[in-house]
C-alpha positions as CSV (number, residue, x, y, z in Angstrom):
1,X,64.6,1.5,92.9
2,X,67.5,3.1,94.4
3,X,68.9,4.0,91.5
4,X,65.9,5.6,89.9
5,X,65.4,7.8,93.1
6,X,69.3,8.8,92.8
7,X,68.1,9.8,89.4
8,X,65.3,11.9,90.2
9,X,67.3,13.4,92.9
10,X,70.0,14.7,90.3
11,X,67.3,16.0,88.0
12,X,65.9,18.0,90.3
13,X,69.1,19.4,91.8
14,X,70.0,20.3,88.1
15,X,66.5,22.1,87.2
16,X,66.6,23.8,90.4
17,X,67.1,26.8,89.2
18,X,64.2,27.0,87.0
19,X,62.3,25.4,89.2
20,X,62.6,28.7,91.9
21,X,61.9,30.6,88.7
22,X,59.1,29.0,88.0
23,X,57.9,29.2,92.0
24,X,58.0,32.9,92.0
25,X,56.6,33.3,89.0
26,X,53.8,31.6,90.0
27,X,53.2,32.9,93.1
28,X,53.3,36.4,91.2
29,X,50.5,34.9,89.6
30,X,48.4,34.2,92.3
31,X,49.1,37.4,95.0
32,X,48.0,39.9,91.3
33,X,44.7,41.1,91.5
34,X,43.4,39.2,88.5
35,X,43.3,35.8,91.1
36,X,43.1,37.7,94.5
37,X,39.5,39.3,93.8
38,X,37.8,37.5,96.5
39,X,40.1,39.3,99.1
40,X,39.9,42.7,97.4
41,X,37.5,45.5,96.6
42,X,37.1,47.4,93.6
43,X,39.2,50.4,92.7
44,X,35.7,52.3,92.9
45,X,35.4,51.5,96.7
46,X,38.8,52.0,97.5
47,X,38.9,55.5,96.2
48,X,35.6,56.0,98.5
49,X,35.9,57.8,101.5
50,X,33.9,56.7,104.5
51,X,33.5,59.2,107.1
52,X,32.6,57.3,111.1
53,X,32.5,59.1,113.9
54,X,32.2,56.8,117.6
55,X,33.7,56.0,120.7
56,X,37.0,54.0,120.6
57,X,37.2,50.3,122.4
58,X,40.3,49.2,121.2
59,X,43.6,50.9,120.2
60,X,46.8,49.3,119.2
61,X,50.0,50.5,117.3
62,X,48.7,49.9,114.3
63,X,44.9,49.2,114.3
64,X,41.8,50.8,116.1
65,X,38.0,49.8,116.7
66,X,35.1,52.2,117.2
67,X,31.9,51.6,118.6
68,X,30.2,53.3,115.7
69,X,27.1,55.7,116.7
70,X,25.1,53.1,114.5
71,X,26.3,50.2,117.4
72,X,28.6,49.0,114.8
73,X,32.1,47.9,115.7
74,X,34.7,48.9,113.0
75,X,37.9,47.9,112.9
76,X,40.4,51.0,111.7
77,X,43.8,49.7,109.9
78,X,47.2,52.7,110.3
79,X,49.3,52.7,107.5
80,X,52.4,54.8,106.7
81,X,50.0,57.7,105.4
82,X,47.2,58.2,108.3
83,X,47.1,61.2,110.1
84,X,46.4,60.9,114.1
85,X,47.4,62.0,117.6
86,X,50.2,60.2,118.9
87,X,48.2,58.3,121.3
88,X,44.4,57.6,121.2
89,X,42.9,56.6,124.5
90,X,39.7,53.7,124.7
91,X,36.7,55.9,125.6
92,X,37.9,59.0,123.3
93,X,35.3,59.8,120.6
94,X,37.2,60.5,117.5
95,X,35.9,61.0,114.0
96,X,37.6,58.5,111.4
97,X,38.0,59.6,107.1
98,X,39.1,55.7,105.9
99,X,38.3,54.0,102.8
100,X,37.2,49.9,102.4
101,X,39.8,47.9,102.6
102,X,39.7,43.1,102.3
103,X,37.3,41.6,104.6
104,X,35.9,44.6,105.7
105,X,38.6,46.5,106.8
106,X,38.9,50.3,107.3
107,X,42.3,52.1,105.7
108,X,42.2,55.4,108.6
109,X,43.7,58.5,106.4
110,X,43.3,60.8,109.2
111,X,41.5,60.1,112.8
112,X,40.7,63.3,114.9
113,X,39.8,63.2,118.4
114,X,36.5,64.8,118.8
115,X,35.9,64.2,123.0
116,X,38.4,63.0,125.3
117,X,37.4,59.9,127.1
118,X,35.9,60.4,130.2
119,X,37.7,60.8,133.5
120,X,37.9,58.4,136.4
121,X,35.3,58.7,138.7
122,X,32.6,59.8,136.0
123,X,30.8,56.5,135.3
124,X,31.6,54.0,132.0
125,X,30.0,54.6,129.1
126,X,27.9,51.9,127.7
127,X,29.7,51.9,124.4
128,X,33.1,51.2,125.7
129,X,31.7,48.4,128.3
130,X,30.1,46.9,125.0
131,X,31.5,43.7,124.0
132,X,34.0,43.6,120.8
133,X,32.8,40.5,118.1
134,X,35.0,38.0,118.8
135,X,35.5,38.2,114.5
136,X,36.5,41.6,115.0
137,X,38.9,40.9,117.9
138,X,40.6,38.3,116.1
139,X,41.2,40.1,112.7
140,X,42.5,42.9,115.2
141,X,44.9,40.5,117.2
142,X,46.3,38.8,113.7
143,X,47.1,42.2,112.6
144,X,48.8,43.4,115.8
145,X,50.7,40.2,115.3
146,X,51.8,41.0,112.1
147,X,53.5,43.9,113.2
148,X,55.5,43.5,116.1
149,X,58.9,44.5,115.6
150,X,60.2,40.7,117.1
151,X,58.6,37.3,116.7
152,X,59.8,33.9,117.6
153,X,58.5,30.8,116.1
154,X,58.6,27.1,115.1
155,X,59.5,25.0,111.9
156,X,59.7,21.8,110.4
157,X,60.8,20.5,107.2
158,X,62.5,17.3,104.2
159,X,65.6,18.2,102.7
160,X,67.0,16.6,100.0
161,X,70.5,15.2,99.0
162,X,70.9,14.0,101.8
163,X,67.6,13.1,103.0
164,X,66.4,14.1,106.3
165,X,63.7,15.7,108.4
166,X,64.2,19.0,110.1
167,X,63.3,21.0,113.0
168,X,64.2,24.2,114.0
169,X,63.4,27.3,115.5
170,X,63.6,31.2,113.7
171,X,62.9,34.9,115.3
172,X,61.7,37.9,113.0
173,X,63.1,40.7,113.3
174,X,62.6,44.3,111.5
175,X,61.5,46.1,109.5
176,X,65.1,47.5,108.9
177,X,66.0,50.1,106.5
178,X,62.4,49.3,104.7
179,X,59.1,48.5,106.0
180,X,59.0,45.3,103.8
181,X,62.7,44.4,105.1
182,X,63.1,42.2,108.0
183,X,65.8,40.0,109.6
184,X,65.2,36.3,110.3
185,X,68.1,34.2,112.1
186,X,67.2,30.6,113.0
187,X,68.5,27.1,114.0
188,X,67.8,24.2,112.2
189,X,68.5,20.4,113.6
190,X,68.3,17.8,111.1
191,X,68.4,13.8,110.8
192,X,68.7,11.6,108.3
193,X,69.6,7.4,108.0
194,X,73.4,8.3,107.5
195,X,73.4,12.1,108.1
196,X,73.1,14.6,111.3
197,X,72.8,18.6,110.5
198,X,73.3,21.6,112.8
199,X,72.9,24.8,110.7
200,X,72.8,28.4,111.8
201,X,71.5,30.9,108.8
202,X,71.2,34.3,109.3
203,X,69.0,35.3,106.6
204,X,67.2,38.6,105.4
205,X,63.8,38.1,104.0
206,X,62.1,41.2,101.5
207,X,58.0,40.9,101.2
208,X,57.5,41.6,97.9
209,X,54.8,44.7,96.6
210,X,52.8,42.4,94.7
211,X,50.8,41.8,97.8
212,X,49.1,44.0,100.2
213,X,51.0,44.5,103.8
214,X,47.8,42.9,105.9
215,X,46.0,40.6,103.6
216,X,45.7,37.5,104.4
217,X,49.0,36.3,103.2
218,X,52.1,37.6,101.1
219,X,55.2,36.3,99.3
220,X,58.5,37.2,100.2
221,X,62.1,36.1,98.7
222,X,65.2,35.9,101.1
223,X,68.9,35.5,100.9
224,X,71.6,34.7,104.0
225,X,74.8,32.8,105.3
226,X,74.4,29.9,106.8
227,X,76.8,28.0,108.7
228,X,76.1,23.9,108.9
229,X,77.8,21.6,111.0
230,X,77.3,17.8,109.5
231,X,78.3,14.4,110.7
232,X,78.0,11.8,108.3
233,X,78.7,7.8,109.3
234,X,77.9,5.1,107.2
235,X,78.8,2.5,110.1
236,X,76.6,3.7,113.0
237,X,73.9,3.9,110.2
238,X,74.3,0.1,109.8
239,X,74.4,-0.7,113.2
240,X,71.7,1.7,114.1
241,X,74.0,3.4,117.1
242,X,73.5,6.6,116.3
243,X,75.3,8.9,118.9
244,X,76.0,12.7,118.9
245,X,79.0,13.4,119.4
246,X,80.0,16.9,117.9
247,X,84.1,16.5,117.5
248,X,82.5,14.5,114.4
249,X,80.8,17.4,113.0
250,X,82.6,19.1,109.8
251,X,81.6,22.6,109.3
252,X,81.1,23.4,105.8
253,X,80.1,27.3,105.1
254,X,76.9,28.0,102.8
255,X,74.6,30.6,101.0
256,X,70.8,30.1,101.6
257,X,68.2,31.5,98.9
258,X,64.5,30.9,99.7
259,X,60.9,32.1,98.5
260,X,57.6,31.6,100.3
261,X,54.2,32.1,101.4
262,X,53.5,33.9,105.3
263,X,50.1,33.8,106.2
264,X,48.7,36.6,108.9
265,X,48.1,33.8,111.5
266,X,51.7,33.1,111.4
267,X,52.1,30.5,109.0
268,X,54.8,30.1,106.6
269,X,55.3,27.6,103.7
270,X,59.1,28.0,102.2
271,X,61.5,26.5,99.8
272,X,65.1,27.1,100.7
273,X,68.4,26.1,98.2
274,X,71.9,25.7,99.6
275,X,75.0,26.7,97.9
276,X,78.1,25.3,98.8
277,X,76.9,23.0,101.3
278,X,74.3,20.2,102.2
279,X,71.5,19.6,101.8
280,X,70.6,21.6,98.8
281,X,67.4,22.1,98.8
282,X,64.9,21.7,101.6
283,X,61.0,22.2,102.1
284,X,59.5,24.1,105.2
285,X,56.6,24.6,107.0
286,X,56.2,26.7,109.7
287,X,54.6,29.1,112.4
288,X,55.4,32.3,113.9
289,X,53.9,33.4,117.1
């Protein structure tokens, strides 16, 4: 049985290669539009511009949500091309050009403010005092999310070669240089029956194009140094004492590759091979607060 598994294990390692191939390929595949209709609208209503005018409720850094004159709340997307005043205050009435965007979504091109909101003193106005849909709220908070220049989250993971179970934790940082660019340094501790792992990686990730910027998920590829510190003792593992002690550690130096899926609620699923160093390839899942 052992042997057979040692078997496997070398098969993999050597198709490795391919197999990442193969991953990206796929998830190509599955972010084009041909298998991603259910999130997307046609080209027809994307070229369609929707003109709203109401009284805004919400306003973050990259998203907005009227009170339409209709009673409608709307949630407003910013992207790199929308025209508006630097700041847009909750009880301003503004008009909003956008077009249709997944799940409802408006893409603002340009948002003018048509009445300041009103001053202190001078009585709420019903629409502001109005209560957001909790389904708007929470598409609006996921988005907000999604683009805060620093996130901290968790992960877990099976490596293989040797085997063991990780944990970590990871921060995003970014975008740098590109909006799609971001930094991601983390920490990984892993343990195995004959094998204790310390690694520090400081990786770059890139979200590929092939996927909207705020759908519901996107795939991104990555590249970094990592720098593992790895105890391995055969004895302790047969007695079962197995005690850190870290003048036991060897450091070996490594390159990390990696390609995976980020959801907009902060989940991540990820593949990860080592060069150089052990293990060499490892399985991740994680979150991203």
């Amino acid at each position: 049985m052992v042997s057979i598994i040692e078997k496997l294990t070398k098969l993999t390692l050597l198709k490795l290669p391919r197999t990442l191939g193969i991953l990206a390929l796929g998830m190509a595949l599955i972010s084009s539009p041909v298998f991603a209709q259910p999130e997307r609208t046609s080209t027809a209503q994307r070229d369609s511009n929707v003109t709203t005018t109401g009284t805004v409720v919400s306003s973050g850094r990259r998203t907005m949500i009227l009170r339409a004159e209709s009673g409608q709340h709307v949630l407003f997307l910013f992207d790199g091309d929308t025209i508006k005043p630097p700041t847009i205050p909750v009880g301003s009435t503004v008009t909003a050009i956008s077009r249709p965007d997944q799940e409802g979504v408006q893409v603002a091109s340009s948002v003018t403010v048509t009445a300041q909101a009103p001053k202190a003193g001078e009585g709420t106005s019903t629409q502001v005092s109005s209560p957001i849909p909790p389904e708007v709220r929470s598409l609006e908070r996921q988005i907000e999310r999604q683009v805060r220049r620093f996130r901290a989250g968790v992960r877990a993971g099976a490596g293989l070669d040797p085997e063991i179970l990780t944990v970590g934790v990871h921060s995003k940082l970014g975008p740098f240089f590109h909006r799609d660019v971001f930094l991601r340094p983390n920490a990984e501790f892993g343990f195995g029956e004959v094998t204790t792992l310390v690694a520090l990686n400081f990786e770059a990730v890139y979200r590929l194009p092939i996927t909207e910027r705020q759908s519901r998920w996107s795939v991104y590829i990555g590249a970094g140094p990592g720098f593992n510190f790895i105890d391995r003792d055969f004895e302790e593992a047969q007695s079962g004492d197995r005690d850190i002690n870290f003048d036991d550690f060897d450091f070996e130096g490594s390159f990390n590759l990696l390609a995976g899926v980020e959801f907009r609620n902060g989940m991540f699923l990820e593949l990860k091979s080592t060069a150089y160093s052990r293990p060499q390839t490892r399985l991740l899942i994680g979150y991203s607060f």
